[in-house]
N, C-alpha and C positions, 0 to 999 in steps of 0.2 A: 496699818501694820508696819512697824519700823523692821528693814531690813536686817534678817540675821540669818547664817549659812546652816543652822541646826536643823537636824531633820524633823520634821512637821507631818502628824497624819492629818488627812483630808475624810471624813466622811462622806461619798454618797449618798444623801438621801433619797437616790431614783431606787436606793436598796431598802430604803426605811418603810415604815405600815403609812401607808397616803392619808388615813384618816386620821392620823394622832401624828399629823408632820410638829407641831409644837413643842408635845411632850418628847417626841423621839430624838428634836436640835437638843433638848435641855438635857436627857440619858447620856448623848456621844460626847456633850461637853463635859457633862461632871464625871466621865470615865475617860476624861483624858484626851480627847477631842480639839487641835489646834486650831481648826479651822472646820465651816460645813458649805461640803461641795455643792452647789445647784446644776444641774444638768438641765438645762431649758432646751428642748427639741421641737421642730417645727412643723416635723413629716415632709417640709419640704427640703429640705440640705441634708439631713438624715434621716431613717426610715421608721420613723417612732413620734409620737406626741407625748409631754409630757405636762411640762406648766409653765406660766407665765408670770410677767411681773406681780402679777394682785397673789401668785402665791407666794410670793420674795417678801411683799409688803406684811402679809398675813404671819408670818413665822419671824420676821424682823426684830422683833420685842420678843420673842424666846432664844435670839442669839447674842452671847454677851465676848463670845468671842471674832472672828471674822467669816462675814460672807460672802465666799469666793464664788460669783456667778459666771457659769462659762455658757456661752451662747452658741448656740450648734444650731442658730437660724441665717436663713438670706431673704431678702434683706438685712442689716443689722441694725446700720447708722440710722435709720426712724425711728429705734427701740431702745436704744441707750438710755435717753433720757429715762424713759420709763421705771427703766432696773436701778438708776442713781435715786429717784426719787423714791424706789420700794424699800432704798439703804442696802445696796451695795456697796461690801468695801474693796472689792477686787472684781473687775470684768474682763473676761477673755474674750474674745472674737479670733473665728478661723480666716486664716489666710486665704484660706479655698474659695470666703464665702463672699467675699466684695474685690470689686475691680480696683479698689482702692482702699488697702489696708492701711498705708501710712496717716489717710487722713480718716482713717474710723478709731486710730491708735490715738492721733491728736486729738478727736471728738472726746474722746473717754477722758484722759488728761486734762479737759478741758472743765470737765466736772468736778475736779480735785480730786477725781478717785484712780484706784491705781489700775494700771491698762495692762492687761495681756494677750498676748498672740498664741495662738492653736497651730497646732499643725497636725495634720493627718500623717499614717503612715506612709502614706507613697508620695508625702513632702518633703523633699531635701531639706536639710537643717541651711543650704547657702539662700534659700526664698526670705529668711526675716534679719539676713544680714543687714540692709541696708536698715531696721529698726531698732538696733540695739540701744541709740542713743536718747532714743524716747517709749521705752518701754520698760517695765516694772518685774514682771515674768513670762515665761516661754511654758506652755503648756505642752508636752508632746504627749501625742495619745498613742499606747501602744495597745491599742485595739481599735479595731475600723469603729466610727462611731455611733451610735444610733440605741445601744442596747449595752444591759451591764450582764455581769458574767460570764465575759468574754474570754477566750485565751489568748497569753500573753504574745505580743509577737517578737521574738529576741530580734530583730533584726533594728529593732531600734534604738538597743543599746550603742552602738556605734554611732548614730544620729546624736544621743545626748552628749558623747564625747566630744564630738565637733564641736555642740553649739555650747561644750563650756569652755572649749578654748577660743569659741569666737568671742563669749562674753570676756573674756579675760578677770581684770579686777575688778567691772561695772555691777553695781550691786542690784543683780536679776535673779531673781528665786527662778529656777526650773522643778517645772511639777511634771508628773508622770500619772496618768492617766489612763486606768485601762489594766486589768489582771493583774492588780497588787496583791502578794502573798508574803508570808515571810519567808518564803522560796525567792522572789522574785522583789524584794526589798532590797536587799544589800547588794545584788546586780547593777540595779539603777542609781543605789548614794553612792557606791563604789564608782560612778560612769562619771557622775555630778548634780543628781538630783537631791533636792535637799524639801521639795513638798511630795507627798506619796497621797495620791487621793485612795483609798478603798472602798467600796462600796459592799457587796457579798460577804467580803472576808472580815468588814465589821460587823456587820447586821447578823450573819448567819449563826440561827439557836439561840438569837437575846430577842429580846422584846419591853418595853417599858416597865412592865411588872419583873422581868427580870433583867436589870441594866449592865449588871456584874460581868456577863457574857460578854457586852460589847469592850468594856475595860480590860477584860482575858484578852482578846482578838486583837486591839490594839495594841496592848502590851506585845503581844506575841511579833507583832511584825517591830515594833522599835527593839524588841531585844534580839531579834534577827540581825537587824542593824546592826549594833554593836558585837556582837559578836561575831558576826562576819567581817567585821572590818578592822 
């Protein structure tokens, strides 16, 4: 994915039907889908299980666009490899979840794929300063993380502000993660967010026999966007 400052939605599919994860990547892309989010959970660093690389591998060949895998496990740095080889094109990993982020940021870059850092909410945006010079995107989650349908927590709009004037000119997408609405879209690209994962607020009332729904829900938070801005 070549860097560009445009707002992008992100689908959750921890929000899509588990049993048609295929057909569900191919519905969110041809209704306007930039990218599909993967929420990998461990039950050990968050309080949920969810799926693992062989499901990344499995739906791989139904995404023609990008797939953003963020890891919400610990361990991390033993499982990389795994998600590069399922074709991943963007991997996160949390701050919170290794004693040594800088070298799980070089690990992932190491694969030629693009690296980014998580941060929880009760993470100060000053913990991924010293990564800016080797990282791709900053993931902040504005919901504890573990579970989707969460509410938003504004208090991390000020956190995106920092970390885009920490980024300055370096060309770092910042995504927002966590209680995206078209209430709560133009808060976070107004702050400096320029990727919006949603999860609920795509999925919810579509389903593959009806895809139209998830292309309304989309639409509706990009025209949020622009309109509020």
């Amino acid at each position: 994915m070549k860097f560009d400052n445009t707002v992008k939605i992100a689908p959750s599919i921890l929000s899509a039907d588990f049993s048609n994860f295929g057909a569900e990547c191919v519905a969110i892309e041809d209704q306007g889908a930039d990218l599909v989010h993967i929420d990998v959970m461990d039950g050990h660093f968050v309080p949920n299980i969810t799926f693992g690389a062989n499901t990344c591998k499995s739906i791989r060949p139904f995404i023609k666009t990008v797939m953003d895998v963020h890891l919400m496990i610990s361990p991390v740095d033993a499982f990389i490899e795994s998600f590069v080889e399922a074709g991943a094109d963007i991997i996160s990993a949390h701050v919170e979840a290794t004693p040594h982020i800088h070298r799980t940021m070089q690990a992932i870059r190491g694969f030629d794929v693009k690296a980014g850092v998580a941060l929880n909410p009760g993470t100060p945006a000053e913990s991924i300063e010293h990564l800016l010079d080797i990282i791709d995107l900053v993931c902040v989650m504005t919901v504890n993380p573990g579970f989707g349908g969460q509410k938003f927590i504004y208090s991390q709009v000020e956190k995106v502000k920092t970390i885009k004037r920490m980024i300055g000119d370096r060309p770092i997408h910042i995504e927002i993660d966590g209680g995206i609405t078209p209430k709560t879209a133009p808060i976070m690209v107004a702050a400096g967010a320029d990727i919006l994962v949603a999860g609920s607020s795509v999925f919810n009332g579509g389903s593959v026999e009806n895809p139209e729904i998830y292309g309304r829900n989309i639409n509706l938070i990009k025209e949020s966007v622009t309109t509020n801005l």
